[in-house]
N, C-alpha and C positions, 0 to 999 in steps of 0.2 A: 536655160532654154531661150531668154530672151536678150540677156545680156551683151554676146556678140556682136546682135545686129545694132542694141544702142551705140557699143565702141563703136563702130565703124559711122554710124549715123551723125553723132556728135563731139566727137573728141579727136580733132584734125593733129597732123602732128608738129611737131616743135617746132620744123622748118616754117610749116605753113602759118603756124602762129605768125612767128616772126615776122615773115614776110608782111604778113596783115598788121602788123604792130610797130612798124617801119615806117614814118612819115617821108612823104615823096620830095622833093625838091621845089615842086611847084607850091602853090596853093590850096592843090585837092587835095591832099594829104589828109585833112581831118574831117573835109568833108566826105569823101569815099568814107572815112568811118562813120562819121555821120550819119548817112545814107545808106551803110549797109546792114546785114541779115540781123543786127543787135535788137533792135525795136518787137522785132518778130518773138524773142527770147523770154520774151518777159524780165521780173525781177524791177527792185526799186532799190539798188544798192547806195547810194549816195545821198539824193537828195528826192524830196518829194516828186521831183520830174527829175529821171537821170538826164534823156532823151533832151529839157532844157539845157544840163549843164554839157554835154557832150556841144550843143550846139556855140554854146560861152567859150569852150576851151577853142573850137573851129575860129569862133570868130577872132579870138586873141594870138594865134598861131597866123592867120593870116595878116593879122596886126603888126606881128614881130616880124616875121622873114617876109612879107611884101612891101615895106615902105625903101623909098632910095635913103642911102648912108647911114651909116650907124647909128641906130636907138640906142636911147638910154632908158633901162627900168623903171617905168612908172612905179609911182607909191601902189598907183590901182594894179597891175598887175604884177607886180609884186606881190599885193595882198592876197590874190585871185589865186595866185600858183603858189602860195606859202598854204595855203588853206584856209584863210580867213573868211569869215561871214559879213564883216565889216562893210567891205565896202561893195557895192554889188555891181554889175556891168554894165552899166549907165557910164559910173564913175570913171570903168577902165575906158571906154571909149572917150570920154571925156580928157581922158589924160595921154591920150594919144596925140591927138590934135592941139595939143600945147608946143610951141616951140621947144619945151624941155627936151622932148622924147626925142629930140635928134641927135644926142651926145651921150646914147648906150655904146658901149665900145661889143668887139668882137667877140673875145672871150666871156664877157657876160649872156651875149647873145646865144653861145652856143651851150651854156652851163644851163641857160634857161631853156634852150629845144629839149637838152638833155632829159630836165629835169619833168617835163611835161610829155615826153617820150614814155620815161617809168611811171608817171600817172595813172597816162590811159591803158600800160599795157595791165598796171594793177589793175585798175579798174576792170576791165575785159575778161579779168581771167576770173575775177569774183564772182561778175555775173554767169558766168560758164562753170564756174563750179557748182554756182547755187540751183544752175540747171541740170545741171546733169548728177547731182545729190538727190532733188525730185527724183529727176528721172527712175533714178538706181532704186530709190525706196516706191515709187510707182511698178516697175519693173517685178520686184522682190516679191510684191504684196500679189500681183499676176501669175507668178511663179509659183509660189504658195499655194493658192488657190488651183493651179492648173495639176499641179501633185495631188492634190488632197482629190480632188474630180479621179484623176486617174486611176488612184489608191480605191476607193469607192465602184468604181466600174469594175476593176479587177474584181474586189472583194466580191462583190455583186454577182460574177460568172464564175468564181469557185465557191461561193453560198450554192448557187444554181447545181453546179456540178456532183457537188456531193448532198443534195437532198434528193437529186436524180438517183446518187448511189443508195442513199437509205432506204429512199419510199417508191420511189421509180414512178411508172405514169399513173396518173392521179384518177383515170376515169374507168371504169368498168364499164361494158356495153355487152348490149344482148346480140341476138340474132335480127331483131327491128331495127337496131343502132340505136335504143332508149338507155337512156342511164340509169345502172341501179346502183351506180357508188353513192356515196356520201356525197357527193359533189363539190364542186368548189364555191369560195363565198368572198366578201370583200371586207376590209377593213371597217367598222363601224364605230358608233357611241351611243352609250343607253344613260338619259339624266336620270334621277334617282327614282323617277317614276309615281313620283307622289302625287300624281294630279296636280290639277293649277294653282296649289296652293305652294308648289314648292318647284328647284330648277336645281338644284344640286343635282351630281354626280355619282352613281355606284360605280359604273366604272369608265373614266373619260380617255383617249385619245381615239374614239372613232368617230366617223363623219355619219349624220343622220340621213334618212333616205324621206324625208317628213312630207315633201310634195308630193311623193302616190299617195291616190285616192284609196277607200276599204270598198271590197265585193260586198256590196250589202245583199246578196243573195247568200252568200258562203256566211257573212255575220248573224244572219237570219237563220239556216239553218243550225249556224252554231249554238245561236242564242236559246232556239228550241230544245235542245239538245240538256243545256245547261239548265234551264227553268224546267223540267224533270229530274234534275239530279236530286241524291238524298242530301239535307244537309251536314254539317262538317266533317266528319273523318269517315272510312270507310275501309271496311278490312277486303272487301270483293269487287273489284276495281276492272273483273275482267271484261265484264259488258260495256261499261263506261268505256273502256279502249279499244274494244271493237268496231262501239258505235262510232268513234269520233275516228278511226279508219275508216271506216263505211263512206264516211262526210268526207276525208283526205282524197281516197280511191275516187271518188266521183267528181272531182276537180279535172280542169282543164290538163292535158296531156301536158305539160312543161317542166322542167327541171326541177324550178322551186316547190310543186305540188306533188313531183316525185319525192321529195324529201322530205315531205310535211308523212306524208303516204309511209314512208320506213321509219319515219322519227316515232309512229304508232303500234308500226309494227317492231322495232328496237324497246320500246315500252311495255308491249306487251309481254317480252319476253321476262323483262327486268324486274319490273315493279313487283311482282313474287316473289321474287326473291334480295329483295334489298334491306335484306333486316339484317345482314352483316356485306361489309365493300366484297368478302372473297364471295359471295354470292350474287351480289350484281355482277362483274367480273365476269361469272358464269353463267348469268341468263347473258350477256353480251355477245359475249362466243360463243354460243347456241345461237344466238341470231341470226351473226357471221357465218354457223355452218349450214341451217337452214337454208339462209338464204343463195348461199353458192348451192344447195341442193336445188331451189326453185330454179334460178339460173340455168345450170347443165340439162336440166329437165324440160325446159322450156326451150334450151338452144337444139336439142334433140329431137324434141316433137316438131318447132318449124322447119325442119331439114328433111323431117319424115316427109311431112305435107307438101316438100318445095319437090320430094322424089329425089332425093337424094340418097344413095345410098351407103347402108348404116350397118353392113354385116361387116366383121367382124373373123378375123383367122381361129379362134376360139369362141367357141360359147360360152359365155358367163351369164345366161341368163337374163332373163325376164328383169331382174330386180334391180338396185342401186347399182350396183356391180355391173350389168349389164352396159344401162346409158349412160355410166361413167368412161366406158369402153371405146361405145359408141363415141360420144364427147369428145376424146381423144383423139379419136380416126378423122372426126371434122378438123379438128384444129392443128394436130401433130402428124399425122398422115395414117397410114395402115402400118408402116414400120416403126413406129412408137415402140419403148422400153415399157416393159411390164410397169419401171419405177414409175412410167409416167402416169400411168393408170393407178398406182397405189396412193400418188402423191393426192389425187384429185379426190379420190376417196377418203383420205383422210380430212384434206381440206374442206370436204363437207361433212367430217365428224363423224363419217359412219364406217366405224371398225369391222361389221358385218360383212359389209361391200368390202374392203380392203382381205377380208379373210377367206368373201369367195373367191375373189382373184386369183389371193395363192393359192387355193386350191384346183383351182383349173386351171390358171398360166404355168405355173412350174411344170405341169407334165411334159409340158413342149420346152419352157425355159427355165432349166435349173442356173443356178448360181449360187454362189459360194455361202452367201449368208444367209440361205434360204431356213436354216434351220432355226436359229437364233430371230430373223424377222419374222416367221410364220408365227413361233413361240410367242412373242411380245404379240403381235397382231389377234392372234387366237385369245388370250387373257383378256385384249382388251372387248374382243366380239363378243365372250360369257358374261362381261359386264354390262353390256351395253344392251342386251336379250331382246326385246320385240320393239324397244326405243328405236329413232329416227336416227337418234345423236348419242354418241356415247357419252356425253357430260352431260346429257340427260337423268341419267343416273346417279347423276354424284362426280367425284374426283377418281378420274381411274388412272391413280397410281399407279405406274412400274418400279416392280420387284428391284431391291439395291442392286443383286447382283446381276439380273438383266440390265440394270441402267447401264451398268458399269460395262459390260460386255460392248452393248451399244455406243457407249461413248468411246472405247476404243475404236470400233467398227465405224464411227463418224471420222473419229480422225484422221484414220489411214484412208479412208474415199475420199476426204478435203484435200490429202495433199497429193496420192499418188491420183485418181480423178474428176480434178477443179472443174473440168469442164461439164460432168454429169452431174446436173444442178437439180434433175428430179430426185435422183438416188441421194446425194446432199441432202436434199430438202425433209425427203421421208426418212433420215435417220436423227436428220437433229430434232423432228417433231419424236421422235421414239426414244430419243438420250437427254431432252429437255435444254437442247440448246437453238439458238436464235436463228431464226430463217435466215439465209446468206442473201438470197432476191426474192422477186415479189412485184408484183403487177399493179396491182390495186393498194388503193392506201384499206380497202377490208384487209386484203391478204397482211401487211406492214400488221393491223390490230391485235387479226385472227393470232398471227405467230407470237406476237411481241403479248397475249392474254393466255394460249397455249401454253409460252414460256412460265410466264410469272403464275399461274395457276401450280404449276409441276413443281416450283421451288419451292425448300422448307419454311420460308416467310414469304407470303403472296400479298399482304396487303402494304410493304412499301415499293413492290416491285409494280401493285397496279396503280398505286401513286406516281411512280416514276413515268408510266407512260401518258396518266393525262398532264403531268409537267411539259413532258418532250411534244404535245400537241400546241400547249399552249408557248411553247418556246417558239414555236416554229410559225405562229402566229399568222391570224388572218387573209396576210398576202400570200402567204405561199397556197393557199388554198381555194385562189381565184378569184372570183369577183360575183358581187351580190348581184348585181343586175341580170346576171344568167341562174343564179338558184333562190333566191332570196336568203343567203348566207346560212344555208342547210351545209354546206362544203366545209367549213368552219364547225357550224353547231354539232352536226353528228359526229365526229369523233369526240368532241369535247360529252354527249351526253355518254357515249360506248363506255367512256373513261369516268366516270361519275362525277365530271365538272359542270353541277348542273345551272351553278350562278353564271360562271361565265357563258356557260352555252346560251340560258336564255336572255340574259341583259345582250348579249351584241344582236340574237337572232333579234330583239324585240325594233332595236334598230337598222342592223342589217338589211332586214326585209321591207323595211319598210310599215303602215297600216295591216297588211297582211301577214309579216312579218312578228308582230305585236300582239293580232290575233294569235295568231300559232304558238308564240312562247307563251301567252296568255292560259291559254289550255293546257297545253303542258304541264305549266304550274301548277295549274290548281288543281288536277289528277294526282300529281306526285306530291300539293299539299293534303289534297283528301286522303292520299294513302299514310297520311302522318312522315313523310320522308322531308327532310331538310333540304329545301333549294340551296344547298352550299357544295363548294370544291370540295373533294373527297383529299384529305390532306394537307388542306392549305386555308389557317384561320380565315376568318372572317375579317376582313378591314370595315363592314358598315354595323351601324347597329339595327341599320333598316330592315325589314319582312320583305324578301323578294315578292313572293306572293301576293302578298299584300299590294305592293307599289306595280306589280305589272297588273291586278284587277284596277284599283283606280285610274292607272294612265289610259286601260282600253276604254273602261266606264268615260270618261272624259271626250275620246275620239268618238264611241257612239250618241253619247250627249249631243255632240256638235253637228252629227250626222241628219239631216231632215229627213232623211226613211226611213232612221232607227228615233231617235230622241232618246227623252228620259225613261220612257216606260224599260228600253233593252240595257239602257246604265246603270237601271235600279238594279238588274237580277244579277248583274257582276258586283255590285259593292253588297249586295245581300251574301255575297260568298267568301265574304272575308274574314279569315279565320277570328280575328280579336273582334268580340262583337262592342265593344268599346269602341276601337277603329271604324267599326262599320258605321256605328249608328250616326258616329262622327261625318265620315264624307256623305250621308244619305241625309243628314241635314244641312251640308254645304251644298248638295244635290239642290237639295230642296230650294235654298237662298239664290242660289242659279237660275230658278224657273217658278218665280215668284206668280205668273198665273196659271201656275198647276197645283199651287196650293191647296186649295177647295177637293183638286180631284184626287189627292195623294194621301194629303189630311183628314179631309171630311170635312163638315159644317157645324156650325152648333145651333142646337136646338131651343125651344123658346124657353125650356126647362131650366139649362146650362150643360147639360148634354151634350158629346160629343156625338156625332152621325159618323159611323166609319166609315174612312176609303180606301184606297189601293193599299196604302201601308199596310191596314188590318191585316188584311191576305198575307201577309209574308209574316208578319210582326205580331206578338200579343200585346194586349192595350198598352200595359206598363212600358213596353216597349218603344209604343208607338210615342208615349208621353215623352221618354227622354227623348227622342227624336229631333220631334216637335220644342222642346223643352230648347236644346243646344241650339236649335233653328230660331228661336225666339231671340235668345240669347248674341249669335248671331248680327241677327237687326236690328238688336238693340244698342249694338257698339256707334249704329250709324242714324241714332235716334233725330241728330238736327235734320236730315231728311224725313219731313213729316210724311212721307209713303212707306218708307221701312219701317219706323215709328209705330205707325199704324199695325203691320205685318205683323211687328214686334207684339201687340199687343193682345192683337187676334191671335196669332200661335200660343199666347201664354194662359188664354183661357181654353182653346182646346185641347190642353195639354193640361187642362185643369191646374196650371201653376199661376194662383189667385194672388197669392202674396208676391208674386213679381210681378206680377200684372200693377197691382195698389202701389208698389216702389216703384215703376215706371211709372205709373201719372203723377206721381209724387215730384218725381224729375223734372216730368215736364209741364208741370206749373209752377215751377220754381225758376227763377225768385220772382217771387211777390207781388213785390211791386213796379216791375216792369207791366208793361202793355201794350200789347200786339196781338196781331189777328193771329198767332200761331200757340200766345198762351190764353187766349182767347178760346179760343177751339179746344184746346185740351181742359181747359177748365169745364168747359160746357161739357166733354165728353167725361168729365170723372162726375157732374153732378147726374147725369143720363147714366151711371153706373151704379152709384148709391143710391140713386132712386128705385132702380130695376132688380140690383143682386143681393144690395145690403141692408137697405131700409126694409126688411123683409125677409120671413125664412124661406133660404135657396141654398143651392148643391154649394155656392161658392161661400156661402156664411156660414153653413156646415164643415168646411174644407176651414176657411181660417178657424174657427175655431177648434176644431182638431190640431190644426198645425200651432195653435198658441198663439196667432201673428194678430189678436184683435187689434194691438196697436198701434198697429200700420194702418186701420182704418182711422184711429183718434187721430194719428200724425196728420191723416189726409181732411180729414174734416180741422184739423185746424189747420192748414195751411189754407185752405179755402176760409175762412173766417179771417187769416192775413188779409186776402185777394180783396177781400169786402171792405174792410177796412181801409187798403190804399183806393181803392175806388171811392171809395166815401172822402176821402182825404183830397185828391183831387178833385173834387167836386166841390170843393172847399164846405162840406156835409162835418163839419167841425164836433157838433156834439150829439151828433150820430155815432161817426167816427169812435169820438170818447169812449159810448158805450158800450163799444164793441171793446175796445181794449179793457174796461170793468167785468167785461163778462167774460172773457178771454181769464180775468185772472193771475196773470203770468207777469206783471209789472208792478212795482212797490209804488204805491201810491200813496202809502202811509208812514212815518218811521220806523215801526215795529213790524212793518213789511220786508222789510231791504235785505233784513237776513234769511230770512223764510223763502222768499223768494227766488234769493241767490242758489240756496239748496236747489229749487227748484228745476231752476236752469241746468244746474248740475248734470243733473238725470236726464234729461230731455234727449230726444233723437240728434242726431248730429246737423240734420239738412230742417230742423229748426233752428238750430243754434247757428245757424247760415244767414239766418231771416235777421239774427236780432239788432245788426246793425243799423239797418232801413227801419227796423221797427223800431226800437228807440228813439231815432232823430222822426220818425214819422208823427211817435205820439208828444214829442216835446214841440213839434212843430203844430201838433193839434191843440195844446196848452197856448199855446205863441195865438194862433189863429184865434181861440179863444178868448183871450187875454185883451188880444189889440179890439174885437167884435163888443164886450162888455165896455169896456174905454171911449168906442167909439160913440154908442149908442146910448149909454148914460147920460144926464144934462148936468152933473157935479155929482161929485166923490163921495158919497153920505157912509156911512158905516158900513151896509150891506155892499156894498159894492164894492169900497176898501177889503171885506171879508174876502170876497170872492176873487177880487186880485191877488190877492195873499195866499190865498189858498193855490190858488193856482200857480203861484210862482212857486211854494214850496214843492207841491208836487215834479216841479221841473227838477229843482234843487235836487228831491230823490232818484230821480232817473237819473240824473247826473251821479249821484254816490253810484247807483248800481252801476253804470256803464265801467266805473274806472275797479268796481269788484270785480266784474265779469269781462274785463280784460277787454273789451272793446276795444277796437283803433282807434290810434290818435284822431283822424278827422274826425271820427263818429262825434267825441268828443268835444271837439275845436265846434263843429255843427251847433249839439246843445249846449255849447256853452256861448256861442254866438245866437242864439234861439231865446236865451236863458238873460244877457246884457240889455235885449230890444224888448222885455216884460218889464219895463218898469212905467 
């Protein structure tokens, strides 16, 4: 494609080379090369500046063939044109200007043009290969790409062409010009829907629509709606889908509210019968006939009102039959084929209609297969008896050897009348083969669930068609901003693809969009139905359900006109109450001052006061809650605000023993000091004072739960706290005391092993402590020690005792430390503590 015009562009031909590679007689010779189109060319074939030495070789040409009488070869250019780097062109001018250079004879002079002739013309042709090598691979990589474009556009308008042939036009319209198809919808993406705790993907390659705002009128009603509902499964689901059409119908007149409107009314139909695929299948197409029965009904009666007239060259009556007729006469004229009258009746499933027909159209129009179609037709109208829809009733089979009759009787109208596409149409619904056209993608379902219904194995044949929806994938079925991707979702629910239909509708649509698959869900999880493909495992291990109530509870969270109160009664409906209780306490961690209102208070007793929880939750219930909410705030304990939270949730949730293990934490360690273990300390002695020095609900609780020693741990870590206080204070044989009474330290020799046991057993986050404790009491020995020394006026017996004593006891802390596995410093410490006692 582009190739040509580079030859001609850049690849002059041999003459013209030459001519250009031909030094002149004058002096210009290598300055016109010099000076011409090279520079422009790019490339650095020679030397770091080609463009220098072109100008070297000009000047040394001018050199040779402009002085008078014969030169002789300089050493310098000689060097210059043999190729050397030696000597550079300083040197050749330099050797010009010597009287040598005038006894170059003739023939060296002309060996040398010669020789500087096939230089440049190498040189020239290098850099013009090296150009036009780019070029070619620049060229190639354009080319490439200009096919592949091509290739794609083609592909693109015969994709086009033959989805035209399968499914033909996409939109149904009434007699108002409203749409009651499926509509079209747009490409989307649903992340895994787990609320803010999580961003993964169920299903990714669509684009989110997340900057529309939610109706908080339509969320409000919905939400009423829902906080009536019974809790978890339900066998009678038909008022719950009425009402929540009720809520659809009363939406604004637009595309995407028409589809939320059929997606309830397609539900209604279904969810009775979904307790095996060939029975969804067939509330589907019951749907489909119904609702082409409201359609004709509807396009009849505004045609009556507009005074239009609706008779008819036969009477068929008052009934379906009738304004099927009618129907007819509007759209196909008064010269209409009976076929096309029988087509329309079928098409709305009612065999009744199709039986009065022939019974009153034949009189005036026989034809050849009247005998054989009235046959099949009449079987199917005793079946079908005061029902609306013949598969109302059940699966009404045709007899083998009627099929077979009919399937010959289709073959020979396919081939000797291709153009009679209503007679077609009404034999392959009567031999159980494939609609040939079709209007609406209802009609493409209606046929292609008709079909797969009548065959001997129906449930992979209705696999097959929600495959062929989702093959044909979201583009082809328009764009979200015109339905909120109802055009997409409703074939994919007809077809019982209920994961994909609602993860893209929940994106698709957008907030409203989320709402609606929201609902969806959780009807067809209350009916115990699985939000999955009918056919096609599962790739997550995630609860659909589940992740489309948290991601909505999340949007109304965030919402100031809904808040938490409308997010609680969507994570209250989430089937694993495990799961639930789990986000109703991330809930809760999210909106830290609605704690009091959600939770309750406690009472002076230790009593909890109930709140909003109660209402939904029994106590136990309300505890775990509370309990994981605790738990929670307490991961983020060095925030003395959550801390707090943490601590208050763990007694309204009556969980005492983790209440006592967090202030354990957070007076630990010991012997640090700051206003933050300062405050907790104060707050665990204001709790022992109030709940445990005393009988109370929480002294009766640990002691039930066996945990009293979680209060010993906490009362001796507080008796640490005393102690390094005392220590700082340089309170030496205060201090002491505290450590005698404490117990827990060999002060004797026959202590060291006794007391090791000791240690043994102790809690863990005392045995945290005994690093600081050790060096704290060798340093109280130390203080002691240098206080008696100082304050004595000479060494008498008792004083010697008492130093002694006091050094041994050092001496025993020292054995225990290295029992008890202490660190080397703790170590290095007393035994630096233990050299300065003497």
């Amino acid at each position: 494609l582009f190739l040509p015009t580079i030859r001609t562009r850049y690849i002059p031909s041999r003459r013209r080379i030459k001519r250009r590679m031909t030094p002149s007689k004058n002096a210009g010779g290598l300055q016109e090369l010099a000076s011409s189109a090279l520079p422009a060319l790019g490339g650095d074939p020679l030397q770091p500046s080609w463009s220098r030495s072109l100008q070297e070789l000009m000047a040394a040409n001018q050199a040779l063939i402009g002085t008078s009488g014969p030169p002789q070869p300089t050493a310098a250019a000689q060097v210059l044109l043999g190729g050397s780097s030696r000597t550079d062109f300083g040197s050749l001018v330099a050797s010009l200007e010597t009287p040598g250079g005038k006894n170059m004879s003739t023939s060296t002079k002309t060996a040398t043009v010669v020789s500087l002739e096939e230089r440049c013309r190498k040189h020239r042709d290098g850099i013009i290969e090296r150009i036009l090598k780019k070029e070619r691979e620049h060229s190639q990589r354009a080319f490439e790409k200009a096919i592949e474009r091509r290739r794609e556009e083609d592909w693109a308008k015969e994709r086009e062409w033959w989805m035209k042939e399968m499914v033909g036009k996409r939109n149904l319209v009434d007699s108002t010009n409203h749409s009651l198809s499926l509509g079209p919808s747009e490409s989307s993406t649903l992340p895994i829907l787990s609320g803010p705790t999580s961003s993964s993907n169920l299903l990714p390659g669509y684009a989110s629509h997340s900057n529309l705002t939610l109706n908080n009128r339509l969320a409000a009603e919905h939400g009423k709606l829902v906080k009536s509902l019974p809790a978890g499964t339900s066998s009678d689901l038909g008022g719950v889908v009425a009402h929540f059409e009720s809520i659809a119908s009363a939406l604004d007149d637009s595309n995407a509210a028409a589809g939320y409107t059929t997606a309830w009314q397609l539900m209604a139909s279904m969810i009775p019968r979904l307790s095996s695929p060939i029975d969804g299948a067939l509330g589907a197409l019951i749907h489909f006939c119904k609702q082409y029965q409201s359609f004709i009904k509807n396009r009849v009666a505004s045609a009556s009102l507009a005074g239009q007239d609706l008779s008819t060259r036969q009477n068929f009556g008052s009934g379906m039959a009738g304004t099927v007729a009618a129907y007819v006469k509007l759209e196909k004229g008064s010269n209409a084929s009976i076929w096309c009258i029988l087509y329309y009746c079928l098409r709305c499933g009612d065999a009744v209609a199709a039986r009065d027909v022939l019974n009153v159209g034949t009189i005036q129009e026989n034809f050849p297969e009247q005998a054989l179609v009235q046959r099949v037709i009449s079987n199917l109208g005793q079946l079908q008896r005061n029902a609306s829809c013949v598969w109302e009733t059940g699966n009404p089979l045709i007899s083998r050897q009627d099929n077979a009759a009919m399937e010959d009787l289709y073959e020979k109208t396919r081939n000797l009348e291709p153009e009679n596409t209503f007679k077609i149409g009404v034999l392959a619904l009567l031999s159980g083969n494939e609609l040939a056209s079709f209007e609406t993608i209802e009609d493409y379902l209606f046929g292609r669930l008709w079909l797969a219904l009548q065959s001997d194995n129906p449930p992979p044949q209705i696999e097959n068609i929600g495959a062929s929806i989702r093959k044909y994938g979201p583009e082809y079925f328009g764009g979200a901003e015109e339905n909120g991707g109802w055009g997409y979702a409703l074939p994919l629910l007809a077809t019982q693809q209920f994961k994909t239909a609602l993860t893209f509708l929940a994106e698709a649509g957008g907030p409203t969009g989320l709402l609606q698959a929201t609902h969806l869900g959780l009807v067809l999880s209350m009916g115990g139905i699985p939000l999955e493909d009918l056919g096609r495992p599962s790739s997550s291990t995630g609860d659909l359900a589940t992740a489309l109530l948290v991601k909505y509870a999340t949007t109304l969270e965030h919402d100031p006109a809904l808040g938490v109160g409308a997010a609680l009664e969507y994570l209250l409906r989430i089937p694993s109450k495990e799961r639930s209780h789990k986000e109703i306490a991330e809930l809760l961690c999210r909106s830290p001052h609605l704690v009091d209102q959600l939770a309750g208070i406690m009472k002076d007793d230790g009593a909890r006061q109930p709140g909003e929880l109660d209402k939904h939750l029994d106590s136990s219930e309300v505890d775990v809650v509370l309990f994981k909410a605790a738990e929670n705030f307490r991961r983020h304990a060095q925030d003395r605000s959550k801390a707090e939270l943490a601590a208050k949730l763990f007694m309204l949730a009556g969980k005492y023993s983790s209440l006592i293990s967090l202030l354990n934490e957070l007076i630990t360690p010991t012997d640090k000091d700051d206003d933050n273990k300062r405050y907790w300390w104060t707050q665990s002695q204001q709790f022992y004072a109030h709940y445990l020095s005393q009988r109370s609900l929480a002294l009766a609780s640990l002691e039930r739960e066996n945990n009293m020693k979680l209060v010993d741990t906490n009362r001796t870590l507080m008796e640490f706290r005393y102690f390094f206080s005392s220590l700082r204070n340089e309170q030496y044989q205060e201090a002491f005391e505290m450590i005698k009474r404490l117990n827990i330290l060999p002060l004797q020799q026959e202590e060291v092993n006794e007391k090791e046991s000791i240690y043994k057993d102790m809690e863990p986050i005392l045995k945290e402590q005994f690093p600081a404790l050790l060096t704290g009491a060798v340093h109280c020995l130390h203080g002691m020690h240098r206080r008696i020394k100082s304050e004595s006026r000479g060494v008498d017996e008792s004083v010697e005792f008492q130093l002694k004593d006091l050094q041994k006891k050092a001496r025993f802390l020292y054995i225990f430390s290295g029992l008890t596995n202490m660190p080397n410093s703790t170590k290095q410490d007393i035994q630096r503590l233990r050299n300065n006692m003497i």
